[in-house]
N, C-alpha and C positions, 0 to 999 in steps of 0.2 A: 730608267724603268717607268713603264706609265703606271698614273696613281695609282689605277683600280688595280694594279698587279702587285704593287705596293701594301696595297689596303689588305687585301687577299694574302699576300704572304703572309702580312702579321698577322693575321685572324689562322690560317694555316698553322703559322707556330705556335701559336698557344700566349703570343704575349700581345698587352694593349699599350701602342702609343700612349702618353701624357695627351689630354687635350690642348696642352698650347703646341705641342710640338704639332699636332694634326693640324693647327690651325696655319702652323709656317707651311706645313703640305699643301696645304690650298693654297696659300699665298702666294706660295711660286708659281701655280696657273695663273694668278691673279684673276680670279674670282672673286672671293671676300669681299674685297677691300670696292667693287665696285658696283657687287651686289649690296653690301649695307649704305652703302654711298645713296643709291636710285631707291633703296627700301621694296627691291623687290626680289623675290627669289628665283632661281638659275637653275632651267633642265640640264644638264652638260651632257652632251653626246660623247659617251666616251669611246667612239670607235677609233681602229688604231689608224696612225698615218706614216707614211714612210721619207716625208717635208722634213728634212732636219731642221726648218727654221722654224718649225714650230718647236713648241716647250714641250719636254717629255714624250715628247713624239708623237702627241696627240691633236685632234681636234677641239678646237672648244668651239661648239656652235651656244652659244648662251642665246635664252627666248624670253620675251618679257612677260609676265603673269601677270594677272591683278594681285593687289595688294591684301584681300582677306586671303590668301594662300600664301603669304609669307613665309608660313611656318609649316609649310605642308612637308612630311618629309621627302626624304630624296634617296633613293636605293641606289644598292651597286651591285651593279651586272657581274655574273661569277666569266673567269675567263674562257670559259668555253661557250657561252653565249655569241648566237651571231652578232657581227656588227656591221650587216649587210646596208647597204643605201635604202632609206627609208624607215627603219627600226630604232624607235629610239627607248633610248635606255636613263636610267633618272640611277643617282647616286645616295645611298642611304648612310649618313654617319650620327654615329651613336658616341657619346659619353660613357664611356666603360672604364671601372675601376682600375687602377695601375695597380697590375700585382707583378713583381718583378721577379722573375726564376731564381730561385738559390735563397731566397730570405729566409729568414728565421722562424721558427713555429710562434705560433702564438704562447703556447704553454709548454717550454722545456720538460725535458724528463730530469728529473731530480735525484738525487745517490745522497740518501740522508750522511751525516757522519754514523761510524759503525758502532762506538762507544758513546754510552750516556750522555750528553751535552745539555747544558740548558736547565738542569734540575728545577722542578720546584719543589721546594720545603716549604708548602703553607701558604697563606693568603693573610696581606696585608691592606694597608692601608694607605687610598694614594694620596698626595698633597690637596688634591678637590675633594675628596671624598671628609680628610680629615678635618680641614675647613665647612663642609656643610654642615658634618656634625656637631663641632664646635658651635657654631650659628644658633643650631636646632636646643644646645642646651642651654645656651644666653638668652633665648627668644628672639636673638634677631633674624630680623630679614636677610638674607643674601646679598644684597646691596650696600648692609652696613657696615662702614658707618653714617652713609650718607642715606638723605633720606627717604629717597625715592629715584628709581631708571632714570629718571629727566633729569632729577640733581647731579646723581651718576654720569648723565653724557655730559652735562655743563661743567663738570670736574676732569672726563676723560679729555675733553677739549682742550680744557684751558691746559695742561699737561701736553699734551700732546705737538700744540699748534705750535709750538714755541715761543707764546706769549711771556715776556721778560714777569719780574714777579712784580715791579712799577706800574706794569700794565693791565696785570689783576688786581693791583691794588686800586687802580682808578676805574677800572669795569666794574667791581664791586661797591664803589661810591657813587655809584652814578642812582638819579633817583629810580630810573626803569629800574633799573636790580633791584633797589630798596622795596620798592612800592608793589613791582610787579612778579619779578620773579624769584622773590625774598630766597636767595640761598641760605643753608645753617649756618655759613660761614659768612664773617662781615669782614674779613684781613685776607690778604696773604698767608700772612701768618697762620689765622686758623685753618685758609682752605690747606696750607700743606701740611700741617696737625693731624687733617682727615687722610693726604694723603699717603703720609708716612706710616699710620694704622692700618693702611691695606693689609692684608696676610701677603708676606715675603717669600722668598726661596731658602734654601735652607746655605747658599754660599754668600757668605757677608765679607766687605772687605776691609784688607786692614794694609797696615803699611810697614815695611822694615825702613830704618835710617841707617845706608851705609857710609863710610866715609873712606875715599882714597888719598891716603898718603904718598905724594910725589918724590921723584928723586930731584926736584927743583926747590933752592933756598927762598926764603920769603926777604923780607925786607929786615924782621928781626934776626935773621940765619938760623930762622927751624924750617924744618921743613913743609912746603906749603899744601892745604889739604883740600879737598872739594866734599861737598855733605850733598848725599844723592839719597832718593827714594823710589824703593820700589815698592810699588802699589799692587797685591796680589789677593786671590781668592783661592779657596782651598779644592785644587782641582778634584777631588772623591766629591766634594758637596756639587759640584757643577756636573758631573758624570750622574749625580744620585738625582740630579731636579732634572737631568736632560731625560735619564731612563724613566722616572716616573712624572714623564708630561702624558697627560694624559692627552693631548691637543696632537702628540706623536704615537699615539700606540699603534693605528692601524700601519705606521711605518719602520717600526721596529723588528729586527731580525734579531736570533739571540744565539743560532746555534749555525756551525758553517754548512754548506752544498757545493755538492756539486752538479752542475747545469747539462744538459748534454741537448742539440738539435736533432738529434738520432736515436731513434730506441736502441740503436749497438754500442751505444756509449762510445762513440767514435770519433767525436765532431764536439769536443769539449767548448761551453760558452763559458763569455766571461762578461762579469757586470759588475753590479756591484760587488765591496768589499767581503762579502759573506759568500762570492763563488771563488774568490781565489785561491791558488794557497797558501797565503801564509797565514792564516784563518783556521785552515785544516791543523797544519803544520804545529802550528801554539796549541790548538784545543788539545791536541797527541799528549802535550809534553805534563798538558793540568791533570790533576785527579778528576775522575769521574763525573759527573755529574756538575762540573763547573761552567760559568757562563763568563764567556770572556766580553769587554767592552774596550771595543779597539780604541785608540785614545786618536784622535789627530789635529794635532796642531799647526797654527798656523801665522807667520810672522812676519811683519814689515812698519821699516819707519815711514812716517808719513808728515808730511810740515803741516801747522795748523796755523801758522800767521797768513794773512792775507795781504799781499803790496808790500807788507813791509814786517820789520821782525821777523825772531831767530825762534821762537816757538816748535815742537814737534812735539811727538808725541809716538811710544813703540808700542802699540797695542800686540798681546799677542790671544789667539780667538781659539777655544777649544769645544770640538764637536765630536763625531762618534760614529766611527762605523756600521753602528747599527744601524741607521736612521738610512732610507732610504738616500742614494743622490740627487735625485731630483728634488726630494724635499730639503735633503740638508744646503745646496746650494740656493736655495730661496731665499733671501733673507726677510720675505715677510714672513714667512713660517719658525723663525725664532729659536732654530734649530742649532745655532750655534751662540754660543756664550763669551763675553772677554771674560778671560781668564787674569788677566792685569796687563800693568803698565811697566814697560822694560824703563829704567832712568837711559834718556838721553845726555848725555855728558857729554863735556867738550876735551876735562879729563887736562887742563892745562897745566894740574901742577908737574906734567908728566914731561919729558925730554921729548921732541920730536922724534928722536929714535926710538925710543919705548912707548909712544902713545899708539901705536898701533896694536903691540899684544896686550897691552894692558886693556885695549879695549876690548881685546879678547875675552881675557879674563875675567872680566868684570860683569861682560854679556855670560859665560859660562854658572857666575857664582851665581847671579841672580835666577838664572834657571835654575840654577840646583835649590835655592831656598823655594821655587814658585813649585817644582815639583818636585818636592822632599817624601808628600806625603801618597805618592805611587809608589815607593819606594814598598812599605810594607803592605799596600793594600794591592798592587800588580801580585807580592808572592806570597802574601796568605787569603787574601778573597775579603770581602765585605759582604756581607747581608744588605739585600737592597728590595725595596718594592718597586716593582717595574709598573709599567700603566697597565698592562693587564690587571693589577692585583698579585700576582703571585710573585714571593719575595725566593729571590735566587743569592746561589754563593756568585758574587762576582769580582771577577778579576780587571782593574784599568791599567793595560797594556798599551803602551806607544807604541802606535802600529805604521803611521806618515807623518811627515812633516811637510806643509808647504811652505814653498819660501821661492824668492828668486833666484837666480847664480848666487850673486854676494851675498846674500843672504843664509844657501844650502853651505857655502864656504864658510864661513862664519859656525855653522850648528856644527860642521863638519871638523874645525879645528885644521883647517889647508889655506895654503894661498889659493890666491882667486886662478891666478894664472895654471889650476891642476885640477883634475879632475874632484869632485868630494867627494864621488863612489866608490873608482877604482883607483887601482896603482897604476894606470895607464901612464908613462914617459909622457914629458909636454910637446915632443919633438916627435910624436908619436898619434898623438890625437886624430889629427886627420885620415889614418888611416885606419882599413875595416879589420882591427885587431880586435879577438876577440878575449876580455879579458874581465876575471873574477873580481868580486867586487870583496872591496878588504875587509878584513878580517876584527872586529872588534875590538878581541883579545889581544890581539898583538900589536893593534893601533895603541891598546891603552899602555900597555908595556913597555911602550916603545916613546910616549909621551912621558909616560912616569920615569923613565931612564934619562930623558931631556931635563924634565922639569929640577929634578936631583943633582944636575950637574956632574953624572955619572958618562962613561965613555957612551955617547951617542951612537947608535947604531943605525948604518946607511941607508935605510928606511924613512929613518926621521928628515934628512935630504931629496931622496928620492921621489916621497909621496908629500912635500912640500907642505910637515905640518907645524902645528905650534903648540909650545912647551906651556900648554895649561891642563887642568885640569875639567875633563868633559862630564858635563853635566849629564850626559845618557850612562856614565860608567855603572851607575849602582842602579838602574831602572833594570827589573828583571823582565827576562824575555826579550828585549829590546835590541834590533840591531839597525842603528841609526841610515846603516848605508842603506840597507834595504827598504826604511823610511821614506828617506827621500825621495820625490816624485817628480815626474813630468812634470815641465810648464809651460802650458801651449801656448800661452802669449810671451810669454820673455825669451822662452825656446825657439821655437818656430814662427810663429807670425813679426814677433816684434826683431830675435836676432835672424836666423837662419833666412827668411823671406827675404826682411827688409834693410836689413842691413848688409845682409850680404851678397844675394840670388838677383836681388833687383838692381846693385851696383852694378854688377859683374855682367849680367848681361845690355846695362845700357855704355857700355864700354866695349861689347861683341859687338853691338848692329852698328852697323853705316847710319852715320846721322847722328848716333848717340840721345842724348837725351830730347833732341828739337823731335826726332824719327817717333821715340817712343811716344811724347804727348802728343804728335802729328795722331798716332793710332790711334790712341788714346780718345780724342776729340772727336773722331769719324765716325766712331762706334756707334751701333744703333741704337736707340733708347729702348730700356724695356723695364717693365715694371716690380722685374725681382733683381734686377742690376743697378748699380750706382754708375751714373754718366758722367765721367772727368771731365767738363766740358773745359778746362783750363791744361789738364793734363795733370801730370807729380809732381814734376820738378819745382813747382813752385809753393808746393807746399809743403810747411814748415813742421807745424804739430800733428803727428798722426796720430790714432788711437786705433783700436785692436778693430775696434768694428770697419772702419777706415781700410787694415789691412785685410779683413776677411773681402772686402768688396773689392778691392785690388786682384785676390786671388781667384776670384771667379775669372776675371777675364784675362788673367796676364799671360797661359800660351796662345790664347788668339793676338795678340799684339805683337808676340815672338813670331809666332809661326808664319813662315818664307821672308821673317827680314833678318835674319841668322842662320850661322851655320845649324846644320842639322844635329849633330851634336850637343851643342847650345839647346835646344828645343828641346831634345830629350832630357838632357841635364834638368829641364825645367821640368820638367811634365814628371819624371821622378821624384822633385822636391816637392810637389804640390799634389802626386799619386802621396806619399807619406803625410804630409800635414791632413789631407781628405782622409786616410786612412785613419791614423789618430785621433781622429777626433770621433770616429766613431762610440754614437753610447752602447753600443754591445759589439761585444768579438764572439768570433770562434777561432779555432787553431788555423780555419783556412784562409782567412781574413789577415790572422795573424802572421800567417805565413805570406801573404800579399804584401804586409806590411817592411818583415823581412829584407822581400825580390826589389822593395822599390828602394829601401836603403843601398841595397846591394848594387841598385843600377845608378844611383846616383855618383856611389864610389865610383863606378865603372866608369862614368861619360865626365867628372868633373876635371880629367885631365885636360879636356879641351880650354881650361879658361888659365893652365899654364903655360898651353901653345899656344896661345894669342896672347903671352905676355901680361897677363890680367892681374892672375896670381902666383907667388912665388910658393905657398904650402896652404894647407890647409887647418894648419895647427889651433883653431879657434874653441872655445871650450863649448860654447853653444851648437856648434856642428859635432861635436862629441859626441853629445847628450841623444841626438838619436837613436845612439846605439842598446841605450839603457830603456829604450819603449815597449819593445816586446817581451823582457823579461818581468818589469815593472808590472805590466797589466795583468801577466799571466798572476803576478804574485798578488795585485791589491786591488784589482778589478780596472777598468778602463780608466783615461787619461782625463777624461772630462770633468770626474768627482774632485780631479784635482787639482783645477789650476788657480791660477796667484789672482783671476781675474773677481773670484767670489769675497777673498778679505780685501781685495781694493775696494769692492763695490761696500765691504761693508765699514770700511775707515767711515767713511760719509755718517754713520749713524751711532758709532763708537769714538767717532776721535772727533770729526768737523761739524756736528753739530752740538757735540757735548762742549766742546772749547767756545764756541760762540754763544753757548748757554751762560757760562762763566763772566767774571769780570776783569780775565785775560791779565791777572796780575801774576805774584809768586804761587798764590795757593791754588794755581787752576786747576790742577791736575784731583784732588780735593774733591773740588766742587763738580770736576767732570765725574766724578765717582758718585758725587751723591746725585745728580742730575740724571744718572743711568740706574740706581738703583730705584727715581721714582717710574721712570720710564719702563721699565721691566714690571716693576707692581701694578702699575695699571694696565700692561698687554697682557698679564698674571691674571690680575681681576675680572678683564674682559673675559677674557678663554672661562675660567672659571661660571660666570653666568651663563654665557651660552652652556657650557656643560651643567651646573645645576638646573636650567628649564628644562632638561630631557631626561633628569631624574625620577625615578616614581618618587611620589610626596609634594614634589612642589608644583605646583600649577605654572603651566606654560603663560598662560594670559590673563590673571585675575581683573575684576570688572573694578574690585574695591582700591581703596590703596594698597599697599605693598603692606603695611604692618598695622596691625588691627590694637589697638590698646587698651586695656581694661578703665582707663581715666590718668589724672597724675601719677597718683601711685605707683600706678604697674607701668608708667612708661621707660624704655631703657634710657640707659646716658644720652644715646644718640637724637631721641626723639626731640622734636619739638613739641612744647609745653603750652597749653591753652585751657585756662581754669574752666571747667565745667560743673555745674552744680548735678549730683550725684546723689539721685535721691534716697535717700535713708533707710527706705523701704527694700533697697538692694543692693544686698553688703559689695563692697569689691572686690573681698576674695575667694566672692563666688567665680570670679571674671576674670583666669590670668589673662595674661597680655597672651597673641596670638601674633606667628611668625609666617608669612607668606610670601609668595616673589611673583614675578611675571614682568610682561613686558608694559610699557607706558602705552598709553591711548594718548592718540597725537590728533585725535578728531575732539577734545571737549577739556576742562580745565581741570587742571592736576592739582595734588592737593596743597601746594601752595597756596590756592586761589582761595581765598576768605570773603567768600562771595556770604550776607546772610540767608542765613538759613528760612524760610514763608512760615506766617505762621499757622497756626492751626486755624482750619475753616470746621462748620458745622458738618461738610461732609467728609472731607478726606483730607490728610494732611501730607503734603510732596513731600518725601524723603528721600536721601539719597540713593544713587542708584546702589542694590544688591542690599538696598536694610533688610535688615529681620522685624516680621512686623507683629507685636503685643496690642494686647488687647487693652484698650483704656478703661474698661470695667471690669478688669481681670481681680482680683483678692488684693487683701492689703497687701499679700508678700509680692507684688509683681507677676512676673511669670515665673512660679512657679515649679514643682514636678519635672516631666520631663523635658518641656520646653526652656527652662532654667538652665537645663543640663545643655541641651542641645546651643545654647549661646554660652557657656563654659567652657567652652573645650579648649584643651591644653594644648600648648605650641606643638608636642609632637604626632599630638591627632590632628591636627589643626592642617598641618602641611601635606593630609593624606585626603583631604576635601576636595572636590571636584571642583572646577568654577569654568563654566562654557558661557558664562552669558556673554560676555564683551561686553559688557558694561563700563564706564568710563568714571573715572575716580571720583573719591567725595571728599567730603570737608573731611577735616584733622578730629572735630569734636567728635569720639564715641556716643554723647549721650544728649541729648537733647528731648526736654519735656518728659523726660523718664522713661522714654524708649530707646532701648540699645541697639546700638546700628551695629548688624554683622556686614563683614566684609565680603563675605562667600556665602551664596544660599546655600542651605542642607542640601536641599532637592533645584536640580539647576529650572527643571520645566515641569508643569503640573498641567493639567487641563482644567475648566472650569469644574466640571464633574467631579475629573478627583478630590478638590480642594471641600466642594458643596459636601461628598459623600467621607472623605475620611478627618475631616477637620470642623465640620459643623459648622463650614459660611455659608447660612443661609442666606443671607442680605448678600451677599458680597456681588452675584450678579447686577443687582438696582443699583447696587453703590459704584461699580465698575460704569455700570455704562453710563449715569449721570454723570460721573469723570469725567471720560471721555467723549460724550458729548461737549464739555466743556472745554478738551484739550482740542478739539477739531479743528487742522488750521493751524495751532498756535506750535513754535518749534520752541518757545522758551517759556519755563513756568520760576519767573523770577531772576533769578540769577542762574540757577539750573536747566539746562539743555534737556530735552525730552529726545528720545528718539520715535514720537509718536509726532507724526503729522497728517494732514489731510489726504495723503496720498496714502497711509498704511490701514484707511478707517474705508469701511464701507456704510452707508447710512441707507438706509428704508425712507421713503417721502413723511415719516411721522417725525425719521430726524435719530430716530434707535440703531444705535449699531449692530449692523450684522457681523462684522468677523473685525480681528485683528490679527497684524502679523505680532508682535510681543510686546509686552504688556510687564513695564516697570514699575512696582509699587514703591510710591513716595508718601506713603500716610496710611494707616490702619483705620479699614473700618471698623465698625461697631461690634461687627462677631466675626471677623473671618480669625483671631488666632484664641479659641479657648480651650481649655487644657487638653491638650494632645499631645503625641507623643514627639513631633516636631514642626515645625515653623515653615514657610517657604516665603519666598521673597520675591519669587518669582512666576508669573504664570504664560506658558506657552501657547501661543493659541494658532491656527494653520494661517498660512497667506488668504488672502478677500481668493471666494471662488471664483472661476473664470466663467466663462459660459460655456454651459453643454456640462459644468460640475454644480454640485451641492455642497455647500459649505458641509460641515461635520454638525450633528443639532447640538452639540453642546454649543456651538457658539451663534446660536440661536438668542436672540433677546428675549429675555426674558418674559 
């Protein structure tokens, strides 16, 4: 087909090539690649030709241009244009949005649930909220207990970075710390003092000691024991801090839906957990007005020795249906919780013959003690404040389990070699049987008849289980089979792909495996494909990403060096893995997903006639069958694979173990290493959510906590004797609680720079002082000026502060004038000041300043943000305008008794020309 007829059809149909695909379109005339070559652009005659030896059956007469028309564009002739001798025709291609026929609407149509769901009883109180107000009636700051933002990030750091605590103990002794950026804290010691006062979560952890007694004699002939610990939290407290994070509200669902791509409710979607049914199905069973919190867990062992040593560690991670999937598989978003530590045991006082169930067992009891307490909170409901505020009856129901095969086997109470879902025969597995998934009640029946040593019932053989006790028995609501989830790396990439689709067919082609990395190596490079330039064969460790880039290209490497059968076999198994991993379904997708299992069954007989395979009996080829029912039931496959708690061992298991001192107690110290870890990503979230509180100021200019003197300082403060003059009691002066962010432009208030002393005209005070009059009455300031520097910490936090002013000394008071932290009034004009406050002088005294500040960016050890470039000066040397204007000294009458103070005064930027300044900032 020639291009332009190409071009034309898709513009015809309504769809737009990908621009890289359009760019392989040109490529095949080979245009491109010789027009960017010369850097100039190509008329193409697109008339037709009837030369089979030309490409697409066209001419390409290519013309050379100058180089400023590069980019000139290029049209394309519609087909019924002549293409007569002499007519030429120029090609126009456009970048056009890929919308692809059949997608999804942007905004489903929704089918609320038809009964109450979701109630709210009232408005509470959330963990941020409780903590601010907490704060506001201590006096302190947001920040505390540390003493400022800066202090706060040199604290968040050192926590964070993985500095050993030897290594804060010598950063802290070093004299730059002492001298320069004096922390409250002089230890280790003290800084995790501060950091263990952070406000916590409401799940704390603690430890059971159990002990297995073996059927193996000791040396004395008793029976020899193993002393194991399990490390758990109380999963209601971790449900109750996940629901009231307020860092997840805008990601939380509370009541089910249903999704629909059609206003006919025809075309049912599936997504997250909150569109499926089994969502609906539980909400039916609850009373009215109940909010269910799907519970889902998630578990795997993991080794924590490095090179050498026997070390691991069973983390098991609990998160929440609610929460959006995309958010909850983040793990910078904090979304999921360890819920504890399963004991690793070796279990040796045990016989080899019984150390298998007993490992059963043992995994069973420890679940049952870690989730004892779903038990009565899944079937009578809890009261909880959600991040919205409003406190709901909530029910924490196991809704998934993730896990691997051995791992689902294991939860499952089955040998590995049988299905954990169904009763499906092991002799059986490979084929497209379709079969119900068992039964709870008669699993537990049917173990309980085993475990009793009662006549065993051929169940207990048949679906290959073991005589313990399952932990999911007494969880209400709960039906484990229907739990368990997909796992697209262990399932299909890691078995189904790679273990088995990839063997199988480099055992079909001629050539075998040399054939396959021959393909392999030929391949063209391209920027969204991984190039084997060695091929597979020779590599050893794959990883999941590894296999996804394999799958892009592996029926091009099949296709025409296998039987045809073969191909399709392929292209079925890689139609299903593409299909699965889709983040949203509909039933017609779903049913896509169905046709490709169905064709895979069909076409894999080809790899018993080529003697490849004898069955198909594998449990991981199984498990596809359970995809389409699974998602329909608990939303797509993606929210659930094993790939999100491996990513997050790294942060729960391997970096908490290499925190430790990797002895007996590590497991211990990994606990307390994560509870500080969680308090300060706690406390971060928290600030950010208190600056966008009404009350607290987003950027105050002053420091962070304003103090009345010693007296009123809190525990936390740093102390610095100041003489406090007599004339102004202190308890006119509580202490005052503010927040915001740090000024990383000028010196915080660590910096004990002295204070200038008083001149005969004005005295520099720090930035955002409140400024009194030095001839004001013996009582000070007075009236309502008195008042207006008194203000109580919860007026205090309701004060505006826009200057960006950069922080001051620590001392409150110096020469008897009180330093406020935050003006009353953030900008005044000269006017206003002269007319509603009675500073007469204050113009003469301003601009004799300032004349003096002209030029200069430091007034002592104090940074100005007045320099020669914010002043405009008249040939006499008088200032005409300023951009803002910091008072660091009180003149002579600008504060006498009025009804409040300012500290600051605003004045317009120097006027440009063709403008007039404003006359108040006219010299005086």
């Amino acid at each position: 087909m020639p291009l332009w007829t190409s071009l034309a059809a898709l513009t015809a149909t309504g769809s737009s090539p990908r621009s890289k695909d359009l760019r392989h379109t040109l490529a095949a005339g080979e245009i491109v690649a010789w027009q960017k070559s010369q850097h100039v652009n190509a008329n193409v005659n697109m008339g037709l030709s009837s030369d089979p030896s030309c490409p697409h059956g066209q001419d390409l007469d290519v013309d050379m241009v100058p180089m400023d028309v590069y980019d000139a564009p290029i049209s394309t002739p519609h087909p019924s244009t002549s293409t007569a001798a002499g007519v030429r025709h120029t090609v126009t291609i456009e970048d056009v949005p890929d919308v692809e026929s059949g997608g999804l609407p942007h905004r489903p149509w929704i089918e609320d649930f038809p009964e109450p769901a979701a109630q709210c009883f009232g408005m509470g109180e959330t963990p941020f909220e409780r903590t601010l107000r907490e704060q506001r009636t201590r006096g302190d700051a947001p920040f505390a207990p540390f003493e400022d933002l800066e202090e706060w990030d040199l604290a968040q750091w050192l926590v964070t970075s993985g500095v050993t605590q030897a290594s804060i103990d010598r950063f802290l002794k070093l004299d730059v710390t002492r001298g320069r950026t004096k922390p409250s804290f002089e230890s280790s010691y003290m800084f995790h003092k501060k950091v263990d006062a952070l406000p916590g979560g409401t799940a704390s952890w603690k430890v059971e000691v159990l002990e297995a007694v073996g059927d193996k004699l000791g040396d004395d002939g008793k029976a020899r024991t193993e002393r194991l610990e399990l490390w758990l939290r109380d999963p209601v407290d971790c449900v109750r801090d996940l629901l009231g994070n307020s860092m997840l509200r805008d990601s939380l669902t509370y009541a089910p839906e249903r999704h629909y791509a059609d206003a006919e409710g025809k075309n049912r979607v599936y997504e997250n957990m909150w569109t499926g049914d089994w969502w609906w199905d539980v909400q039916a069973k609850l009373p009215d007005g109940a909010t269910i919190a799907p519970v889902i867990l998630a578990s795997d062992k993991t080794t924590l020795s490095r090179m050498s040593g026997d070390k691991s560690a069973w983390p098991v991670y609990l998160t929440l249906g609610n929460i959006a999937k995309a958010v909850r598989r983040r793990p910078s978003a904090h979304a999921t919780i360890l819920l504890g530590y399963l004991p690793v045991a070796k279990l040796e006082c045990f016989s080899k013959k019984r150390r298998a169930l007993e490992g059963y067992r043992l995994f069973h009891l420890c679940m049952t003690k870690m989730l004892a307490p779903l038990v009565a909170a899944g079937r009578d409901g809890v009261r909880m404040t959600c991040a919205d505020g409003r406190i709901r009856h909530v029910h924490p129901i196991l809704a998934a389990y993730i896990a691997d095969h051995p791992e689902q086997c294991l939860v499952a109470a089955c040998q590995e070699n049988f299905c954990p879902k169904c009763p499906v025969p092991p002799d059986q597995r490979g084929e497209p049987v379709y079969s119900r998934l068992k039964d709870p009640a008669r699993v537990r029946t049917v173990m309980k008849q085993a475990a009793e040593g009662l006549d065993t019932p051929p169940e207990f053989t048949e679906w290959g289980l073991r005589a313990v006790e399952p932990f999911w028995e007494h969880l209400p609501h709960a039906d484990i089979f229907t739990a368990l989830t997909p796992d697209l790396l262990h399932q299909l990439h890691k078995g189904v792909f790679k273990e088995h689709l990839v063997s199988w067919v480099i055992q079909a082609m001629p050539g075998g495996a040399n054939e396959v990395d021959s393909r392999f190596k030929a391949m063209l490079k391209h920027s969204d494909l991984r190039h084997f330039k060695n091929g597979i064969s020779l590599v050893s460790q794959w990883t999941g990403t590894e296999f996804k880039n394999m799958e892009k290209v592996f029926l091009g490497v099949v296709a025409g060096a296998a039987d045809e059968r073969v191909v399709r076999a392929v292209r079925a198994v890689l139609d299903f893995i593409y299909l699965a991993h889709f983040e949203a379904h509909t039933d017609q997708s779903l049913n896509a997903l169905h046709q490709a299992w169905r064709d895979y069954h069909h076409y894999k007989s080809v790899f018993i006639e080529l003697e490849i395979r004898e069955h198909f009996n594998f449990p991981k080829g199984h498990s596809m069958e359970h995809y389409e029912p699974s998602i329909r039931s608990s939303g797509t496959a993606d929210g659930y694979s094993t790939e999100h708690p491996e990513r997050l061992h790294i942060d729960f298991a391997k970096l908490a173990y290499g925190a430790s001192n990797k002895q007996a107690t590590y497991i211990q110290q990994m606990t307390r290493w994560l509870e500080r870890q969680e308090a300060v990503y706690r406390f971060s979230c928290y600030l950010g959510w208190a600056a966008t509180q009404p009350g607290v100021p987003s950027a105050p200019a002053g420091p962070q906590a304003v103090q009345s003197g010693p007296a009123a300082s809190p525990p936390h403060a740093r102390s610095h004797p100041a003489a406090i003059p007599s004339n102004t009691p202190s308890s006119s002066v509580p202490s005052l609680a503010l927040s915001g962010l740090p000024n990383t432009s000028g010196p915080g208030p660590h910096h004990t720079a002295p204070v200038p002393q008083a001149s005969s005209e004005t005295r520099p005070a720090p930035a955002g002082a409140a400024v009194c009059s030095s001839t004001s009455t013996s009582q000070g300031c007075t009236g309502p000026q008195a008042n207006a520097l008194s203000i109580a910490s919860s007026d205090a936090a309701s004060l505006p502060n826009e200057t960006g002013d950069e922080l001051v000394e620590e001392n409150p008071w110096k020469d008897g004038y009180r330093i406020a932290k935050v003006p009353p009034f953030p900008s005044l004009t000269v006017t206003q000041l002269v007319a509603q406050f009675g500073a007469t002088h204050f113009k003469s005294a301003l601009n004799n300043y300032l004349k003096r500040l002209a030029g200069i960016r430091k007034v002592g050890n104090f940074r100005t943000d007045i320099g020669f470039r914010a002043l405009r000066q008249d040939p006499k040397g008088d200032v005409v305008s300023v951009r803002r204007v910091h008072l660091r000294g009180p003149p002579s009458t600008v504060c006498p008794d009025s009804t409040v103070g300012s500290n600051v005064v605003g004045a317009h930027a120097p006027a440009r020309e063709g403008r007039t300044a404003p006359k108040y900032q006219k010299p005086a």
